[in-house]
BARODO-987658 format. One record per residue: x, y, z of N, C-alpha, C, CB in turn; residue in three letters. Coordinates in pm, whole numbers. Glycine has a CB too. Example, Ala and Ser with C-alpha at 12.3 -4.5 7.8 and 13.67 -1.06 7.14 Angstrom:
! residues 2
atom neast=1319&nnorth=-569&nup=780&caeast=1230&canorth=-450&caup=780&ceast=1320&cnorth=-330&cup=780&cbeast=1131&cbnorth=-447&cbup=905&residuo=ALA
atom neast=1285&nnorth=-225&nup=708&caeast=1367&canorth=-106&caup=714&ceast=1290&cnorth=3&cup=787&cbeast=1408&cbnorth=-60&cbup=572&residuo=SER
END
This chain:
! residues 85
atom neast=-194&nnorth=-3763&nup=-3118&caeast=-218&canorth=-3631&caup=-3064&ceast=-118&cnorth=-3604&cup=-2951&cbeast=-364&cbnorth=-3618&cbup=-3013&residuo=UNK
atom neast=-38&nnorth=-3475&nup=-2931&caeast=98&canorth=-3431&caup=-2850&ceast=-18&cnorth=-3417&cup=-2693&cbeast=204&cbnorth=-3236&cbup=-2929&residuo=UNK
atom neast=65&nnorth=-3448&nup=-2584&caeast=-15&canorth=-3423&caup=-2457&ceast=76&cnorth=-3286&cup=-2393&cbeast=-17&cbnorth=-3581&cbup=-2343&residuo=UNK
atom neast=-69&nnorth=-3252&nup=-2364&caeast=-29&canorth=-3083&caup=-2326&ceast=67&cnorth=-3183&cup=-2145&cbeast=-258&cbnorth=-2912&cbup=-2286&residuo=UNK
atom neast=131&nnorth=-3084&nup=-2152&caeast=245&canorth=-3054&caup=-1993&ceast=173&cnorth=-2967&cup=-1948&cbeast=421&cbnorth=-2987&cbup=-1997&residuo=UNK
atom neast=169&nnorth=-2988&nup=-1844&caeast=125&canorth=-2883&caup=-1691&ceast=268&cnorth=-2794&cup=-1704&cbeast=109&cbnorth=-2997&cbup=-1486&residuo=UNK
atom neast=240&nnorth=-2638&nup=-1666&caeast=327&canorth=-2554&caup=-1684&ceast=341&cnorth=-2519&cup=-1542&cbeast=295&cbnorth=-2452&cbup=-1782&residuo=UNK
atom neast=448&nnorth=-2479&nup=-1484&caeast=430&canorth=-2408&caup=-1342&ceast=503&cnorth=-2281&cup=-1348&cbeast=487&cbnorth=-2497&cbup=-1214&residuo=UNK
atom neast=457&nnorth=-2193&nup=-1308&caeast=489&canorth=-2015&caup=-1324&ceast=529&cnorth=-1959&cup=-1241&cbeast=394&cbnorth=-1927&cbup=-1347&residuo=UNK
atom neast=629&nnorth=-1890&nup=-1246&caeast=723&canorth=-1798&caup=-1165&ceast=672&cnorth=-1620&cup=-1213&cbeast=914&cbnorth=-1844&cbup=-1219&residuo=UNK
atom neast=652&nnorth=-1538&nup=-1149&caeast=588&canorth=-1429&caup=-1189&ceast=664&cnorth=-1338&cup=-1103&cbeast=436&cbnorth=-1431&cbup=-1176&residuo=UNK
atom neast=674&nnorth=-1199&nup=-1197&caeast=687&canorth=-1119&caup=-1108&ceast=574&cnorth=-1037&cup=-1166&cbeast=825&cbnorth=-1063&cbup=-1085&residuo=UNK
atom neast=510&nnorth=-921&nup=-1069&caeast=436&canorth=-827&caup=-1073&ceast=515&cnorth=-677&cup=-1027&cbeast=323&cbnorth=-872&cbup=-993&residuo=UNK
atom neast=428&nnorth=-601&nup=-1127&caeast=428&canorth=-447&caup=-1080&ceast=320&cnorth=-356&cup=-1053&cbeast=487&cbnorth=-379&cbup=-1164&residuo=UNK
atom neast=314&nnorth=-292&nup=-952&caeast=174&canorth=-216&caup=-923&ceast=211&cnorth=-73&cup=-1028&cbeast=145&cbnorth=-171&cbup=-717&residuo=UNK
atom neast=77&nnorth=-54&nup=-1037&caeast=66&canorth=33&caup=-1135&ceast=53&cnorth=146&cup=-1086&cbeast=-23&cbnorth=11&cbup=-1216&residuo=UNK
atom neast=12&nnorth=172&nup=-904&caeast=29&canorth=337&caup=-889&ceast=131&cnorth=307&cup=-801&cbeast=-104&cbnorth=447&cbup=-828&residuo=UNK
atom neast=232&nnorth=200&nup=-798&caeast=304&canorth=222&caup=-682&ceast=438&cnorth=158&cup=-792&cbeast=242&cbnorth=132&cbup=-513&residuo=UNK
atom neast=505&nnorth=200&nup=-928&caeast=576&canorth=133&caup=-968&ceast=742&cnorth=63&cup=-945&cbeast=551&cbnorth=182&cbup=-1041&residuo=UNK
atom neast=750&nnorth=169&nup=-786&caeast=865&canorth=83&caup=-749&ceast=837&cnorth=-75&cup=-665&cbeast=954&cbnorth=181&cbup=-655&residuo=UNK
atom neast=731&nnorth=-88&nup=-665&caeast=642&canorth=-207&caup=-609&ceast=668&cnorth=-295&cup=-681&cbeast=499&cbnorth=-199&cbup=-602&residuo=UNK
atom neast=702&nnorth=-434&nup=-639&caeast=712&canorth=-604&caup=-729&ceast=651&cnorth=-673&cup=-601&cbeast=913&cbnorth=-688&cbup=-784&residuo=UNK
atom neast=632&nnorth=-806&nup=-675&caeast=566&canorth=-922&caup=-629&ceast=633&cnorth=-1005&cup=-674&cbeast=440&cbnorth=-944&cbup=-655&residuo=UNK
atom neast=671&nnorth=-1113&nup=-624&caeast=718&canorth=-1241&caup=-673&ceast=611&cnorth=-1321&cup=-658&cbeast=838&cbnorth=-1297&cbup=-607&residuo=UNK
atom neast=570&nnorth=-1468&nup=-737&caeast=503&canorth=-1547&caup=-678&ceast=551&cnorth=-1666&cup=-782&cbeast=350&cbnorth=-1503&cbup=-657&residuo=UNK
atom neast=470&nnorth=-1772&nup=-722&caeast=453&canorth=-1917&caup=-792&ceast=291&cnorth=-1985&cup=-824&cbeast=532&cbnorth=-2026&cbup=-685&residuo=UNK
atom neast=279&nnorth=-2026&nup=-974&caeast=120&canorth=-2030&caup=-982&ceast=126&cnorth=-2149&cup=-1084&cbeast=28&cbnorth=-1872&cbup=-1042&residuo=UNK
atom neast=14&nnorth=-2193&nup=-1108&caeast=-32&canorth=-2249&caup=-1218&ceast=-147&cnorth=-2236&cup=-1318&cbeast=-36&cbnorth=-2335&cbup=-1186&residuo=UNK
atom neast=-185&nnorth=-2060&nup=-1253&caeast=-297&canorth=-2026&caup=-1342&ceast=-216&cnorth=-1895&cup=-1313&cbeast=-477&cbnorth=-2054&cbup=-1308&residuo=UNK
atom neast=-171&nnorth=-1825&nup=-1440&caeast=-138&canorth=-1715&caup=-1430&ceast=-294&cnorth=-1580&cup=-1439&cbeast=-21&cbnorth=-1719&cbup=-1546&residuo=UNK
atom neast=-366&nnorth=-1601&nup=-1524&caeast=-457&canorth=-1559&caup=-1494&ceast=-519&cnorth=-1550&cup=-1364&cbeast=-505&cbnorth=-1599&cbup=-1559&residuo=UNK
atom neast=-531&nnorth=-1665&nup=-1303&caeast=-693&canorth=-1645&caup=-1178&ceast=-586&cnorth=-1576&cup=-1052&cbeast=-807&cbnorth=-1868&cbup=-1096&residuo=UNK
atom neast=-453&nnorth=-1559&nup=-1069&caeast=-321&canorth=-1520&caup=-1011&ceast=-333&cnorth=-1386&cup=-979&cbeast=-203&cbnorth=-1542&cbup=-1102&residuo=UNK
atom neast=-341&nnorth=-1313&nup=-1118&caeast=-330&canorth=-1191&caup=-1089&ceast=-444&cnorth=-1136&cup=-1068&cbeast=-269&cbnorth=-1131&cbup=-1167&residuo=UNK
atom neast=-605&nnorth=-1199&nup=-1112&caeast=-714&canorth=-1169&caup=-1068&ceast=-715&cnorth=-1131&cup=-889&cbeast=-796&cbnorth=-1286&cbup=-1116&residuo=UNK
atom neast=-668&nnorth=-1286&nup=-848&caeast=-662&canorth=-1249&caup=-693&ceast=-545&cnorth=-1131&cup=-661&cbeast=-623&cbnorth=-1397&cbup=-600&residuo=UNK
atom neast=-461&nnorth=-1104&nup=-658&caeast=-383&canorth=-978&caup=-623&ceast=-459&cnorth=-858&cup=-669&cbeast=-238&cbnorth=-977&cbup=-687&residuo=UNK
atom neast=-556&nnorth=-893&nup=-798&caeast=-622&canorth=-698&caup=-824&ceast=-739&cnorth=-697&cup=-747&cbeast=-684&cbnorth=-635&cbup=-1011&residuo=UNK
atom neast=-826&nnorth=-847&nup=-705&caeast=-890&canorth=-852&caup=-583&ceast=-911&cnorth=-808&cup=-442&cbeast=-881&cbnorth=-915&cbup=-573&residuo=UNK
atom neast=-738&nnorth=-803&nup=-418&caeast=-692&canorth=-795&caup=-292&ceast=-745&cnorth=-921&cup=-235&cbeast=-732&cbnorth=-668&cbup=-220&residuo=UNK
atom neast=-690&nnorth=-1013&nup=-199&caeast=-718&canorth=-1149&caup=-189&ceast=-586&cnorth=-1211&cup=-105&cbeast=-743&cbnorth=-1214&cbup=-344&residuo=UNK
atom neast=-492&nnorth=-1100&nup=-185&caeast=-337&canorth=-1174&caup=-122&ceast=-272&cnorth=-1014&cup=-37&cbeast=-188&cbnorth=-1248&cbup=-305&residuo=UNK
atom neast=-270&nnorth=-1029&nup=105&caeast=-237&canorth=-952&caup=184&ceast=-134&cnorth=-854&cup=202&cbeast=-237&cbnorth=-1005&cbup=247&residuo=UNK
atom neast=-16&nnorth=-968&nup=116&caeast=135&canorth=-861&caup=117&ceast=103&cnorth=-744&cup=-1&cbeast=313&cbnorth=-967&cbup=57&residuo=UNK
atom neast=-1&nnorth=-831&nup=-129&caeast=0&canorth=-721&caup=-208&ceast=-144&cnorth=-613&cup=-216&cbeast=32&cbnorth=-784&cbup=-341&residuo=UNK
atom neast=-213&nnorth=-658&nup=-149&caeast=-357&canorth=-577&caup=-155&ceast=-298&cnorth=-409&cup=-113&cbeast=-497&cbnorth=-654&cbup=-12&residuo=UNK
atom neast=-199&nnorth=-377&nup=-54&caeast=-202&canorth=-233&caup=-33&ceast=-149&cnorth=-149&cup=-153&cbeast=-122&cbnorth=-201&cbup=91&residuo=UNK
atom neast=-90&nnorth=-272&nup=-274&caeast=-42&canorth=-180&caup=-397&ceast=-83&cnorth=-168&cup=-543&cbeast=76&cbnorth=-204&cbup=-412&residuo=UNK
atom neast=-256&nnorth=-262&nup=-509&caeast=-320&canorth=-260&caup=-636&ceast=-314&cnorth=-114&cup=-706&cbeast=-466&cbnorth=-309&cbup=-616&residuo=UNK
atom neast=-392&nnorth=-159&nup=-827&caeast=-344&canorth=-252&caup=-922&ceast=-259&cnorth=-294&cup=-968&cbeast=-364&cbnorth=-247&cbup=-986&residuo=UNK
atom neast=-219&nnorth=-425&nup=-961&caeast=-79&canorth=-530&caup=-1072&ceast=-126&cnorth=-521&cup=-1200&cbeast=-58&cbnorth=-729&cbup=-1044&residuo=UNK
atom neast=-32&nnorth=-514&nup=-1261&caeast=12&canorth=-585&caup=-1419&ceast=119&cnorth=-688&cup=-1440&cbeast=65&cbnorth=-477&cbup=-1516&residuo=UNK
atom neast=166&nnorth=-742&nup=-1496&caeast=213&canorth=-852&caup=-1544&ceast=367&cnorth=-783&cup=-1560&cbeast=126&cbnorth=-912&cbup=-1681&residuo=UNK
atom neast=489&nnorth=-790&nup=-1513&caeast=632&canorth=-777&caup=-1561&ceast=667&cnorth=-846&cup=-1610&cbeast=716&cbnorth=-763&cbup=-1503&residuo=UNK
atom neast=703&nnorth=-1015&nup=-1572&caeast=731&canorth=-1099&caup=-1603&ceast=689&cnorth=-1251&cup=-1568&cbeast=814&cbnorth=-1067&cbup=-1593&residuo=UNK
atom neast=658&nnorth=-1355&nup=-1651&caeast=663&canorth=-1477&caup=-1651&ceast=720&cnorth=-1592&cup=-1682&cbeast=613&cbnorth=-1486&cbup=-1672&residuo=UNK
atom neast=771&nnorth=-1671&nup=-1559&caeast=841&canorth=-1762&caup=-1667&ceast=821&cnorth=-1929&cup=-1651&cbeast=1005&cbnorth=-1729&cbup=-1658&residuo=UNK
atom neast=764&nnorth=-2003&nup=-1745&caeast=747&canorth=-2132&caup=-1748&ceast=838&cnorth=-2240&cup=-1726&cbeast=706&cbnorth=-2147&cbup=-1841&residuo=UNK
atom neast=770&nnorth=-2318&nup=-1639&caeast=877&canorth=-2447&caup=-1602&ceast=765&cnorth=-2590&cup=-1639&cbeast=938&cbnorth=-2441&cbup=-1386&residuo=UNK
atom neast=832&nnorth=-2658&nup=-1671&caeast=753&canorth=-2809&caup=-1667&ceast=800&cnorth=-2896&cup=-1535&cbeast=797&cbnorth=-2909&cbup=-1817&residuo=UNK
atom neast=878&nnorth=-2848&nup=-1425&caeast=895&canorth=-2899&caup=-1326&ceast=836&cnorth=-2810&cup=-1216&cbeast=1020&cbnorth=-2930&cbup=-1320&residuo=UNK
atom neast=784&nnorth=-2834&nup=-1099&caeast=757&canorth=-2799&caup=-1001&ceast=874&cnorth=-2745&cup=-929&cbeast=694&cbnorth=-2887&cbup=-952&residuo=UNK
atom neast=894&nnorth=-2852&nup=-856&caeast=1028&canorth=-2803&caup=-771&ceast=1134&cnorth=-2684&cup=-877&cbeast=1136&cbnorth=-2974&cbup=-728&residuo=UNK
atom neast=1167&nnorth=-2666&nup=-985&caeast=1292&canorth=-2592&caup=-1040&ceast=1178&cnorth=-2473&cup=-1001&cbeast=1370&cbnorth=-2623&cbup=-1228&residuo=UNK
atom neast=1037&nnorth=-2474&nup=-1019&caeast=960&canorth=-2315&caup=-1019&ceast=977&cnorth=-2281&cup=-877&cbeast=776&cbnorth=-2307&cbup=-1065&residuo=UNK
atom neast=960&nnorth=-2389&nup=-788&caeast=1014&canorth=-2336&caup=-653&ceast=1127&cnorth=-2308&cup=-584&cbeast=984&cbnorth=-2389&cbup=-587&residuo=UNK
atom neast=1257&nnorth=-2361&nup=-661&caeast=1342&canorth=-2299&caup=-670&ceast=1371&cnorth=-2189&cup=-676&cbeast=1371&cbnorth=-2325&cbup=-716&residuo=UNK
atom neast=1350&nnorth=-2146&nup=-811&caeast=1389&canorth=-1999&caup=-888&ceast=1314&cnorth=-1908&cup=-826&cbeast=1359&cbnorth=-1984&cbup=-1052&residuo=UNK
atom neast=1181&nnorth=-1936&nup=-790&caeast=1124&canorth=-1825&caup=-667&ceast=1175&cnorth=-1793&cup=-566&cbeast=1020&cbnorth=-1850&cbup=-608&residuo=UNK
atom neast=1228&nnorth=-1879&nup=-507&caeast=1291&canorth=-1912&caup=-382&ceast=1447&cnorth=-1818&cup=-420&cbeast=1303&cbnorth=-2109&cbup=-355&residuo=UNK
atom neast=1463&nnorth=-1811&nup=-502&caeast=1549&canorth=-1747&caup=-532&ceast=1575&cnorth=-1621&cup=-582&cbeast=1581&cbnorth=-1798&cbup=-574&residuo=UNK
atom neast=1439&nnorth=-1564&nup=-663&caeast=1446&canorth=-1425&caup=-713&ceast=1419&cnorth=-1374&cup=-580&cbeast=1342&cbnorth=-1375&cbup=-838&residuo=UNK
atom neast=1356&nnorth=-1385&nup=-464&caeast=1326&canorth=-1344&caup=-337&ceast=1431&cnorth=-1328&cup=-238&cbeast=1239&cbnorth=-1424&cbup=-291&residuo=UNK
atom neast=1567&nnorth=-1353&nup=-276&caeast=1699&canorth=-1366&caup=-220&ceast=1747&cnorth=-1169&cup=-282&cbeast=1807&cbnorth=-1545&cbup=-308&residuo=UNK
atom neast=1847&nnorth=-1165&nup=-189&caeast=1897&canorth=-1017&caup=-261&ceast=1987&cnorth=-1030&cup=-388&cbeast=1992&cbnorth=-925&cbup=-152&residuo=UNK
atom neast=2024&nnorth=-1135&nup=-405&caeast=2127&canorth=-1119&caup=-547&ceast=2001&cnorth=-1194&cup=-643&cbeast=2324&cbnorth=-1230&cbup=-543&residuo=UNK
atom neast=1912&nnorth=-1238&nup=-602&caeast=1777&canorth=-1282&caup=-675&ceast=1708&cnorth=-1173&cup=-751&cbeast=1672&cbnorth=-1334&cbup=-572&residuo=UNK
atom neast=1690&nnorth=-1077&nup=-688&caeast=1627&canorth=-938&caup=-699&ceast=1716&cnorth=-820&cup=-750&cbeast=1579&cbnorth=-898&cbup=-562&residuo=UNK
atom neast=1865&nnorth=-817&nup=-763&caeast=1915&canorth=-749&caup=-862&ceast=1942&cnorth=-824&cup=-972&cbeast=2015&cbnorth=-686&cbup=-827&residuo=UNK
atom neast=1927&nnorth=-975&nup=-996&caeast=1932&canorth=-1038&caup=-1119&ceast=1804&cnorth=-1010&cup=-1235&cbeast=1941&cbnorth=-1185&cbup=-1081&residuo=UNK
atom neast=1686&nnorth=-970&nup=-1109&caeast=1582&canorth=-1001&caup=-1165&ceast=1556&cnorth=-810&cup=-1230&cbeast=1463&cbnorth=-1091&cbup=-1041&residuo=UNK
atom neast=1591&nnorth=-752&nup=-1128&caeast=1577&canorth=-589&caup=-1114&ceast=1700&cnorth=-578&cup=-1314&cbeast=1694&cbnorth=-496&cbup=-881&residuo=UNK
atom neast=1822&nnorth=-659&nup=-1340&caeast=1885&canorth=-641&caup=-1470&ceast=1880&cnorth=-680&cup=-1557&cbeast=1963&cbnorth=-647&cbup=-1483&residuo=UNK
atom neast=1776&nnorth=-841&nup=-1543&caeast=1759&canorth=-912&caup=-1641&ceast=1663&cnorth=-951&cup=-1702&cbeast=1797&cbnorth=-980&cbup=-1628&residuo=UNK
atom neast=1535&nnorth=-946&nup=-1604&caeast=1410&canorth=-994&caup=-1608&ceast=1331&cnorth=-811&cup=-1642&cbeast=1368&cbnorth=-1096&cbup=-1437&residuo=UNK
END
């Protein structure tokens, strides 16, 4: 039997009445993730509920997901992400 890998998630979000609005984050439950942001739970984003989902992207390493966060959050991070993602 194949053993499942722990996934670690790089996300971006978009609010839905505020759509020039993003979120970056890092998770390992993409679900209970965006639950807490439509919660208001997470402070930077509680003023632009509701999120939906833009993008996700899976890593089997930790550190590379904290990387690449660490990096879409940079300004050439955020027009890579604003052309590509």
């Amino acid at each position: 039997m194949p053993v499942m890998k722990k996934f670690f998630y790089v996300y971006i979000i978009q609010s839905e009445k505020y759509p020039d609005r993003f979120y970056t984050g890092f998770t390992q439950s993409l679900d209970e993730r965006l639950a807490q942001h439509n919660a208001g739970s997470v402070p930077a984003s509680k003023p632009f509920r509701p999120w939906r989902w833009k993008t996700c992207v899976a890593f089997t390493h930790r550190n590379q997901a904290l990387e690449f966060e660490r990096y879409l959050k940079t300004r050439s991070g955020r027009a890579f992400a604003k052309k590509r993602l």
